[in-house]
LUMVEXDO-629459 format. One line per 3 residues: number of its first residue (from 1); for each residue x, y, z of N, C-alpha, C. Coordinates in steps of 0.001 Angstrom, whole numbers, plus 500000, padded with zeros to 6 digits. Layout:
<donus>
NUM = X Y Z X Y Z X Y Z ~ ...
</donus>
This chain:
<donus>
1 = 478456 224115 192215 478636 223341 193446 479094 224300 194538 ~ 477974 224903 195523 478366 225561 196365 478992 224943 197632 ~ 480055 225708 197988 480826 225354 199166 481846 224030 199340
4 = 482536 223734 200350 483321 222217 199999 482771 221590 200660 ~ 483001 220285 199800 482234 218744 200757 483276 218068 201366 ~ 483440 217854 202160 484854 216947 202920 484157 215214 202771
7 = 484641 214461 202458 484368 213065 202659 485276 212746 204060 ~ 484266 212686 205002 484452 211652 206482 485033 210182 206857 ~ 484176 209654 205674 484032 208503 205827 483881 207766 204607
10 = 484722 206245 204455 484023 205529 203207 483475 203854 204163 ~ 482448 203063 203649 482241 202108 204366 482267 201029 203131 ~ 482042 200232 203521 482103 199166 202740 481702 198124 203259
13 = 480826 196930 202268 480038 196037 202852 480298 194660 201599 ~ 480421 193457 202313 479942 192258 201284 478555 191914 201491 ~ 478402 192120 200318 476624 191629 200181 476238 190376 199160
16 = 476116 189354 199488 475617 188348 198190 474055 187738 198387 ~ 474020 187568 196891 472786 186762 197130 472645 185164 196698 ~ 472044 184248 197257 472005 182730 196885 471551 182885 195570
19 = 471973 183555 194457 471515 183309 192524 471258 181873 192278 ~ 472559 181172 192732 473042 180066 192085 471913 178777 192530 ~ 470945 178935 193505 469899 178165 193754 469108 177612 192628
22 = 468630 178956 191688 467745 178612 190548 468551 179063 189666 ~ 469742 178933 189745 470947 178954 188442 470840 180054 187469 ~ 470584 181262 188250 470553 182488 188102 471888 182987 187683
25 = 472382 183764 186363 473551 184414 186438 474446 182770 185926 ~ 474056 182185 185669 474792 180992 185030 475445 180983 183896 ~ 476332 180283 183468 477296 180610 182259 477637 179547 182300
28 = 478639 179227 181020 479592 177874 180850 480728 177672 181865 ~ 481401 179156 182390 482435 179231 183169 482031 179689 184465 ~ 481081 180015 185091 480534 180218 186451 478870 179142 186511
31 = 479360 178382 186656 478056 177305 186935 477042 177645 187924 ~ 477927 178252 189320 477215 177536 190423 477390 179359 191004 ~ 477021 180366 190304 477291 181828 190615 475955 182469 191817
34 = 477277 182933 192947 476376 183506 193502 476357 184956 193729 ~ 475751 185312 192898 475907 187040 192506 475910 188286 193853 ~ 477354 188941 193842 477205 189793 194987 477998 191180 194508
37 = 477933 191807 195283 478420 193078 194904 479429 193152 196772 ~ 480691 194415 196322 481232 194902 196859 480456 196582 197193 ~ 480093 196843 198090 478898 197686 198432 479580 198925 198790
40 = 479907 200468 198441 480590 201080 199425 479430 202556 199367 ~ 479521 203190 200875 478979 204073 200996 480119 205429 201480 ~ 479730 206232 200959 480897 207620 201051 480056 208582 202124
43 = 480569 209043 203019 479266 210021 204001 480467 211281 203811 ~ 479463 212749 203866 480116 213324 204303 480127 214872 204909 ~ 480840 215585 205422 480146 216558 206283 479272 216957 206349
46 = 478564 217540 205088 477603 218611 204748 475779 217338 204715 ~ 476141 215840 204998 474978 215015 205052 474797 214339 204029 ~ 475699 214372 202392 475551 213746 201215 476387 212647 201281
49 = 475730 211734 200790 476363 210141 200774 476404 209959 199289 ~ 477370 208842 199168 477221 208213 197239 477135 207155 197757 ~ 476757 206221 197090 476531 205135 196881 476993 204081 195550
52 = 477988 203278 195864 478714 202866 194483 478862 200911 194746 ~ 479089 200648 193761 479347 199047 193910 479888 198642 192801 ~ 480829 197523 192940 481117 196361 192340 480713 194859 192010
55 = 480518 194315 191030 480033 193029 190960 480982 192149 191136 ~ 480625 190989 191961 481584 190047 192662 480508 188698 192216 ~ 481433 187865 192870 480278 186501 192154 480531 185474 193849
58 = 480159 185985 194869 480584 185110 196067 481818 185386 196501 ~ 482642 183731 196435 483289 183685 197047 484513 184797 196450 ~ 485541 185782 197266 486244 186251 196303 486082 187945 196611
61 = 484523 187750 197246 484167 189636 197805 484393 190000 198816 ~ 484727 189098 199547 485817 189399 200806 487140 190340 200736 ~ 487699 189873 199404 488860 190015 198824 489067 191608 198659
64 = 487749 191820 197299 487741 192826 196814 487354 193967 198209 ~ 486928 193780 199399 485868 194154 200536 487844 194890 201276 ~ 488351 193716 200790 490020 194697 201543 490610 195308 200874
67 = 490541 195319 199859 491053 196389 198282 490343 197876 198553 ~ 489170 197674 198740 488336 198947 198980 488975 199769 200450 ~ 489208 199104 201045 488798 199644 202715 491064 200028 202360
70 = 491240 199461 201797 493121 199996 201639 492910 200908 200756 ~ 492148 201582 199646 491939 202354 199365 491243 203989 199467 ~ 490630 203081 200698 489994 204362 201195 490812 205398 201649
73 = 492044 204952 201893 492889 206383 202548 493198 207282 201512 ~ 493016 206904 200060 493312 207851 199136 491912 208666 198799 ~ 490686 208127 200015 489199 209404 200015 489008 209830 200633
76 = 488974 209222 201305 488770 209977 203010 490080 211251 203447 ~ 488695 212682 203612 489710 214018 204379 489894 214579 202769 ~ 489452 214222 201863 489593 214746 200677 488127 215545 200555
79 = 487769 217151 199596 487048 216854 199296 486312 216755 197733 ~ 485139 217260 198145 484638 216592 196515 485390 217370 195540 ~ 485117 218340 195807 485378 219619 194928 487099 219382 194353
82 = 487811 218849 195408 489330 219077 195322 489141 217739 193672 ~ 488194 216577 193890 488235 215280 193532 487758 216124 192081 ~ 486728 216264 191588 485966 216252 190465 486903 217520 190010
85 = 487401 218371 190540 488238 219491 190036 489141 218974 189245 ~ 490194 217684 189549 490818 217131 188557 490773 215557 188555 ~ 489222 215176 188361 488930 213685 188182 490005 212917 187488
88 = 490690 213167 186677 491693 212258 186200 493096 211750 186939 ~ 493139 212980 187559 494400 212599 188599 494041 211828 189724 ~ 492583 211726 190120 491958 210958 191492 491980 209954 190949
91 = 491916 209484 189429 491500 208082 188796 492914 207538 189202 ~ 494025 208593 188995 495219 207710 188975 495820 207669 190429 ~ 495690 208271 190757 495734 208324 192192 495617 206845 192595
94 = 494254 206474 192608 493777 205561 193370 494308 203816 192529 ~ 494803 204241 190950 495166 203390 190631 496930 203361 190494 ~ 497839 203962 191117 499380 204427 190754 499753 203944 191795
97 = 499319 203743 193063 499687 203805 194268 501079 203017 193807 ~ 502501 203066 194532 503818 202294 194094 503622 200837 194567 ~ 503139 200767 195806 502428 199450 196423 501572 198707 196020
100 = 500625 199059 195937 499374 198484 195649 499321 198456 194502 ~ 499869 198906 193382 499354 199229 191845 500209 197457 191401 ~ 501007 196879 192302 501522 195610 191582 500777 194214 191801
103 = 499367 195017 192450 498554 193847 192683 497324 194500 191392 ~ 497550 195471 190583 496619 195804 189834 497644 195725 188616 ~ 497414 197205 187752 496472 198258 188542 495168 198771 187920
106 = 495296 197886 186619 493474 198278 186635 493283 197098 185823 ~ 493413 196018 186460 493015 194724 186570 492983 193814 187521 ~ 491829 193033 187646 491625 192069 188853 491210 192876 190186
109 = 491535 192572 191324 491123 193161 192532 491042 194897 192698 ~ 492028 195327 192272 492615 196375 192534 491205 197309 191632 ~ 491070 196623 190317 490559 197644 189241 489149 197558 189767
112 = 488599 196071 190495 487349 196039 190908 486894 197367 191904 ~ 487867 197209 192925 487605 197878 194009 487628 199084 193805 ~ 488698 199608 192767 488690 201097 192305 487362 201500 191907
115 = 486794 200542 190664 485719 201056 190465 484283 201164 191538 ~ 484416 200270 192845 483067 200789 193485 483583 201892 194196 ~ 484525 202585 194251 485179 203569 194782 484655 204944 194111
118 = 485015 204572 193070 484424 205288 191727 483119 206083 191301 ~ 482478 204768 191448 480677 205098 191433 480727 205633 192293 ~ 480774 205268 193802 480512 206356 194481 480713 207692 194406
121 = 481538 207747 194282 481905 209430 193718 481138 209811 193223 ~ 481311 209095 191640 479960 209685 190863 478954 209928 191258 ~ 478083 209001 192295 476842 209157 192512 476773 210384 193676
124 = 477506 210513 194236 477918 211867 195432 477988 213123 194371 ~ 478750 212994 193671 478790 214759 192595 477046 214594 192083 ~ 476648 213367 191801 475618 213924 190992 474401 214472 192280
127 = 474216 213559 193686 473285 214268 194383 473779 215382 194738 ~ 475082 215682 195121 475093 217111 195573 475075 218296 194544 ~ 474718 218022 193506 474579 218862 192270 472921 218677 192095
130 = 472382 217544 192618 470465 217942 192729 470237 216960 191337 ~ 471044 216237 190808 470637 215629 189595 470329 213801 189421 ~ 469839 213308 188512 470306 212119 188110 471619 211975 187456
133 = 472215 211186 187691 473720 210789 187658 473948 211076 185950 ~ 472629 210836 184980 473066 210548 183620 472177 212107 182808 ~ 472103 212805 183908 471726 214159 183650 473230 214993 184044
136 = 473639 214848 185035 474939 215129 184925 476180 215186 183949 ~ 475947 213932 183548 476803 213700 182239 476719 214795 181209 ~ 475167 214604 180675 474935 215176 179170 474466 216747 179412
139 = 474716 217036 181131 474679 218683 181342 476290 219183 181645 ~ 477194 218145 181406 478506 218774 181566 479205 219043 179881 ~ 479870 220401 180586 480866 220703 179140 481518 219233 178238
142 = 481580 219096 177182 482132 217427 176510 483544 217840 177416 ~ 484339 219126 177163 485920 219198 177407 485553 218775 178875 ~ 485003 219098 179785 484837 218668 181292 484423 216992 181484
145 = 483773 216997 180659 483418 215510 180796 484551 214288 179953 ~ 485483 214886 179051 486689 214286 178436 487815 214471 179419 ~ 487454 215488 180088 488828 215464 181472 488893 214660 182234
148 = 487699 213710 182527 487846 212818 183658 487764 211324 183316 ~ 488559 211099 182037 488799 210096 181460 490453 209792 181648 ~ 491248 208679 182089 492722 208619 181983 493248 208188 180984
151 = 493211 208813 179957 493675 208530 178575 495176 207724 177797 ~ 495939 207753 179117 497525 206803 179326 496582 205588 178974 ~ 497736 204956 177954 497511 203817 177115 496333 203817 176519
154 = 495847 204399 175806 495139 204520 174815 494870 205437 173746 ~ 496270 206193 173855 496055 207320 172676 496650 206625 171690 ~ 496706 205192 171164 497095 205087 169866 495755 204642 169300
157 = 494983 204501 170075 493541 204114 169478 492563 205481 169643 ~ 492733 205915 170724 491852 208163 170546 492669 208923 171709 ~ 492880 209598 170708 492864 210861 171805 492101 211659 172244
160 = 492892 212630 173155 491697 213284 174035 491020 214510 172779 ~ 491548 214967 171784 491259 215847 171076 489959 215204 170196 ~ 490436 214226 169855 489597 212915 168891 488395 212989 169699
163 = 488688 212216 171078 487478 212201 171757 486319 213765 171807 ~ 487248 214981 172046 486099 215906 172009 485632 216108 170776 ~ 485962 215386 169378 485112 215887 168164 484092 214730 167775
166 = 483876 213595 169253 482983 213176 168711 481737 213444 169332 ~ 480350 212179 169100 479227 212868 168912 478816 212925 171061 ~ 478121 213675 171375 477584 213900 172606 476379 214266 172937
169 = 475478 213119 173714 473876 213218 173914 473458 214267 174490 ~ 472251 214648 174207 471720 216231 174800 470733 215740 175655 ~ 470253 216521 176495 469332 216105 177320 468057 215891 176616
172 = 467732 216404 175290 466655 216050 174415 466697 214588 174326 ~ 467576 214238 173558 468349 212943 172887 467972 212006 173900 ~ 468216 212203 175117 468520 210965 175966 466680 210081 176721
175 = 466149 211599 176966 464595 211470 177050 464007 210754 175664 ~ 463774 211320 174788 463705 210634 173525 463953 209272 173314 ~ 465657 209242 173096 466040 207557 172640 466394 207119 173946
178 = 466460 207177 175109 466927 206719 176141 468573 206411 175979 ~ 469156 204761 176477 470198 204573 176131 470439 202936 175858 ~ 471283 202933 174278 470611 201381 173829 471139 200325 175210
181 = 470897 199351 175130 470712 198309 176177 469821 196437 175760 ~ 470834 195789 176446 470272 194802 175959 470122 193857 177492 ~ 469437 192508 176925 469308 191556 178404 469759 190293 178191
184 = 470314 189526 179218 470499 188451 179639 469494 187655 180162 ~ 468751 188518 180959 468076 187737 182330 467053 186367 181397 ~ 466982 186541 180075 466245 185632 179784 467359 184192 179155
187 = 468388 184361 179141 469023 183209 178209 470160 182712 179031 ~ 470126 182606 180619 471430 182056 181333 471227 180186 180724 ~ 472342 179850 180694 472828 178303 180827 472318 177561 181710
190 = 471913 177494 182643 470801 176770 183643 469903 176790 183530 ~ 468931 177679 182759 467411 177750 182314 467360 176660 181874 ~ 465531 176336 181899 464924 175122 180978 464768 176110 180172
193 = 464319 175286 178578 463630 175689 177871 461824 176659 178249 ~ 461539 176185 178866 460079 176672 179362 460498 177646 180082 ~ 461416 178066 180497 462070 179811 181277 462380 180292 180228
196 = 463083 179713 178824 463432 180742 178149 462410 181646 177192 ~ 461462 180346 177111 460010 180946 176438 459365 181793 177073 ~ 458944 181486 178649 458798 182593 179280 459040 183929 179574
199 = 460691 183984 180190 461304 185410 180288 461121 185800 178591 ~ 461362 185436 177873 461724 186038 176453 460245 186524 176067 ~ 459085 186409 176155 457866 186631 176086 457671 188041 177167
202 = 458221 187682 177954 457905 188852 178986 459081 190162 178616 ~ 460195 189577 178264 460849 190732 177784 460316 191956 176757 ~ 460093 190333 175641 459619 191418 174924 458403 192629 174939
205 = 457414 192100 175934 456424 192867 176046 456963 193931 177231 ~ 457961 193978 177562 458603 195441 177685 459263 195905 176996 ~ 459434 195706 175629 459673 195822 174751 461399 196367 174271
208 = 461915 194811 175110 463051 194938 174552 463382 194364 173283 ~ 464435 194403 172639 464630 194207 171258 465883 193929 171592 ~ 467224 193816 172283 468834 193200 172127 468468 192118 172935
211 = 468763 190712 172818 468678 189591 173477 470235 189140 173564 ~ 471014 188695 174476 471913 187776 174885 471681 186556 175320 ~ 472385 185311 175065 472702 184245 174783 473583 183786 176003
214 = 473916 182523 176702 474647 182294 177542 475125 181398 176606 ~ 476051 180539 176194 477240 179511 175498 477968 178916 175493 ~ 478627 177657 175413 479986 177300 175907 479733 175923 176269
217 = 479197 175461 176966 479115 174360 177329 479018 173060 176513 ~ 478084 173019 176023 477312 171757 174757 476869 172483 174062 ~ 477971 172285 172697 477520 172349 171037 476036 172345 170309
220 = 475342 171255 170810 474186 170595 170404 473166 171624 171577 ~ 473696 171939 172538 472581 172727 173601 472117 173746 172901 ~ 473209 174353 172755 473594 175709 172264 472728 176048 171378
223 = 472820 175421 170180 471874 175001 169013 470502 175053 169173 ~ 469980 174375 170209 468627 173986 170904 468472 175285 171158 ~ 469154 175786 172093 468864 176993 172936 468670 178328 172070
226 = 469855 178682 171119 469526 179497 170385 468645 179643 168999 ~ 468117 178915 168738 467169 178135 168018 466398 178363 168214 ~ 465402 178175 169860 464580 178714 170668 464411 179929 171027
229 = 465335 180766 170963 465396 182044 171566 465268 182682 170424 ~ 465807 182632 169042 465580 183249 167791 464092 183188 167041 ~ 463563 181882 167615 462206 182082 166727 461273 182653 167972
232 = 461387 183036 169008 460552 183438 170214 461164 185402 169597 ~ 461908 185456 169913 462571 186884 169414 462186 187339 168116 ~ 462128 186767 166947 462066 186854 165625 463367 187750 165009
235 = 463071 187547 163392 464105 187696 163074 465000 189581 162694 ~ 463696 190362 163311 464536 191920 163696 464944 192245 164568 ~ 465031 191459 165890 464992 191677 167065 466388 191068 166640
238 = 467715 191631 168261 468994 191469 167744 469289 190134 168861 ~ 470374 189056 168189 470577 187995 169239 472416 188281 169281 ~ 472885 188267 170398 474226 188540 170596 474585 186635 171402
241 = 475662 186359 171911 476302 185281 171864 477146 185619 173087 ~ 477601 184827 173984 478361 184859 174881 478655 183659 175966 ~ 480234 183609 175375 481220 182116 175743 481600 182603 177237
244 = 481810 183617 177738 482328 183652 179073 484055 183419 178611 ~ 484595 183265 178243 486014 182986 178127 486309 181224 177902 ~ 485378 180476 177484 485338 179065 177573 486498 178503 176379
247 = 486916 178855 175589 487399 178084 174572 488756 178719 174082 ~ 489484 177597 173106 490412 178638 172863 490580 178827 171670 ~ 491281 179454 170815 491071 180352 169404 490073 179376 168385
250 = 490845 178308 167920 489913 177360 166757 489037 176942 167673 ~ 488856 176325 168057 487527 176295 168917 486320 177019 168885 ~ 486657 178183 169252 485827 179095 169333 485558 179534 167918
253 = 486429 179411 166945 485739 179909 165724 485026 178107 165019 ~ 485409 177360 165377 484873 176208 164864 483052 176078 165446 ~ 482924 176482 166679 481380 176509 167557 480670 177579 167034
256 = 481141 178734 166950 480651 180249 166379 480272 179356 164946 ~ 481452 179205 164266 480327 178890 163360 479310 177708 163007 ~ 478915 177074 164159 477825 176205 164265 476803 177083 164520
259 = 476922 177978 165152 475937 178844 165546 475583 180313 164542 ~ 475822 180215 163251 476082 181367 162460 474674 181503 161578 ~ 473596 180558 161744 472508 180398 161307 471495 180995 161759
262 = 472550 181480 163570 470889 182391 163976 471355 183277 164096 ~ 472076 184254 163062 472465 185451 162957 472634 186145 164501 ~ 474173 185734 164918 474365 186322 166289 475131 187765 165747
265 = 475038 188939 166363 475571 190533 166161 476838 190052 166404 ~ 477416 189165 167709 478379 189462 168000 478814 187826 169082 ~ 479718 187632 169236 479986 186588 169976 481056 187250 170955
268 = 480611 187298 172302 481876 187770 173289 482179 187139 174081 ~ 483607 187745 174566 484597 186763 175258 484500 185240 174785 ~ 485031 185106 173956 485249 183775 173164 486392 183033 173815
271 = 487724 183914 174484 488813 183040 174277 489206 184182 176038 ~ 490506 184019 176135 491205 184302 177484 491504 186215 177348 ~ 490554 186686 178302 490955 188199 177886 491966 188758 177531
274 = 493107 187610 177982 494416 188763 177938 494713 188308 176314 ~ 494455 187622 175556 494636 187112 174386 494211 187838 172811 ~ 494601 189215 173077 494499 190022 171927 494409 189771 170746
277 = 495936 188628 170425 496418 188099 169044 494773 187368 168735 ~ 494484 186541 169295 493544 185307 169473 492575 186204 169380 ~ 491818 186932 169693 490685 187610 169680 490610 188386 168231
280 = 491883 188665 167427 492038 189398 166010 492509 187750 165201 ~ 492282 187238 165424 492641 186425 164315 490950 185708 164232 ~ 490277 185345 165126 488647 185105 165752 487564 186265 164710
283 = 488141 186978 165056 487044 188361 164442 487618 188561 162923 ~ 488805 188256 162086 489037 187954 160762 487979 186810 160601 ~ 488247 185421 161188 487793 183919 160944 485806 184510 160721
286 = 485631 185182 161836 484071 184733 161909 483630 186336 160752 ~ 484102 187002 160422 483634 188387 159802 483118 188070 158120 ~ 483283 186982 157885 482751 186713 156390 481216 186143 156615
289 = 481292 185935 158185 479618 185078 158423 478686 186654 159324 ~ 479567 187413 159124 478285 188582 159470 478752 188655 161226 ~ 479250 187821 161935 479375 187604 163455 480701 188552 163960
292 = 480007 189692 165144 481782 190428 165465 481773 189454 166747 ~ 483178 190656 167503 483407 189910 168336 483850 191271 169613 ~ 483027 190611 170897 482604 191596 171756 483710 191314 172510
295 = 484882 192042 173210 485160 191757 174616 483941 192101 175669 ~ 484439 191903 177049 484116 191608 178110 484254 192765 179605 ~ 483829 191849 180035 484147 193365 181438 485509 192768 181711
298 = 486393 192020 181586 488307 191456 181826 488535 192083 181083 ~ 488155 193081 180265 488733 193922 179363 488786 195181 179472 ~ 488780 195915 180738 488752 197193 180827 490484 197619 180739
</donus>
């Protein structure tokens, strides 16, 4: 990375779109979702911009739209070089603040906004380095690329040493297998049946293979729905499950296992993110029927 980049400027935009018309992005717990992002653009001396965002659901991105723009004083007059030189301290930086961190700090508003803060960055190191963002990755040292992880509160589950002995994609690897991935767009909770036959037909002939499930609402739907989606998918193709946070512990293992017939991988966000106990007593209950249990993006 020749020379320094000064960041000028960060902008920021609410952008939504009317989803919720054709019940796009629908769930048991967002009915009426109108899918938007918190938009931010980074400019800066030398002519390189990033481009980063957050997902917002409407009303609410206003919110996150003032989280960003109070954060910006911890980017702006900085530059890149100073940032990616010790990415972990910018992570905390932007999440420590003594003020602001008691409206976070890496949850709810605070953690949203951090992260379109974030991407941007990322996407700024990777053009001014001439790359795709996920060529960047698997062309950086693992120890360089384990540095810009904030590893506070979570070294009883890895450390940073742990983390560098595990496995890391090569730029062979990634051309080759790409990176696994699954879809929604065919199984939201507002679909008819005749959308789900559709998108799921069209998926597959792009030949995806992980299918997700929307859930929660009606027992008996559910049933219908995944029922439908399993014999359209068949039975190698993978079906995953997802409550949105709708239920609470027995519940959720009492419905899961109504639904244990169409071999779901995984059932996520079953119960209230912050509900750890409840989420390990869920994943004992459902683990004799083959079903794990996924958190969520409330779970970062």
């Amino acid at each position: 990375m020749a020379g320094a980049t000064t960041i000028v400027q960060l902008r920021v935009s609410d952008v939504r779109f009317p989803t919720s018309l054709e019940q796009h992005g629908s769930d048991a717990m967002h009915t009426e979702p109108d899918y938007s992002v918190a938009y931010v653009v980074i400019e800066t001396d030398g002519g390189h911009e990033g481009y980063g965002l957050t997902f917002t659901l409407g009303k609410g991105t206003e919110v996150v739209v003032c989280a960003v723009e109070a954060l910006s004083a911890f980017v702006v007059g900085r530059t890149l070089q100073e940032i990616v030189g010790d990415f972990r301290a910018f992570y905390r930086l932007l999440t420590s603040d003594g003020q602001m961190r008691w409206i976070g700090p890496e949850k709810g508003v605070i953690q949203l906004a951090t992260a379109a803060v974030l991407n941007a960055v990322w996407d700024l190191w990777a053009r001014v380095e001439g790359k795709p963002l996920w060529k960047l990755l698997v062309d950086m040292e693992p120890r360089k690329l384990v540095s810009c992880i904030d590893f506070r509160y979570i070294t009883d589950a890895l450390t940073e040493e742990e983390a560098l002995g595990g496995c890391f994609s090569s730029h062979e690897e990634m051309l080759r297998d790409g990176y696994p991935a699954y879809t929604t767009s065919c199984a939201w909770i507002g679909y008819s049946d005749q959308q789900l036959k559709e998108l799921c037909t069209k998926a597959l002939s792009h030949d995806w293979t992980r299918f997700k499930v929307k859930v929660g609402a009606d027992l008996q739907d559910d049933v219908r729905r995944c029922r439908l989606v399993r014999q359209m998918i068949g039975p190698d193709n993978t079906l995953m499950i997802d409550a949105n946070q709708r239920w609470d512990v027995q519940e959720a293992i009492t419905w899961v296992s109504h639904l244990a017939e169409f071999k779901p991988l995984w059932i996520e966000e079953p119960t209230s993110p912050d509900d750890i106990l409840g989420h390990a007593v869920i994943s004992k209950a459902l683990a004799p029927l083959g079903i794990g249990v996924a958190t969520g993006e409330q779970h970062e």
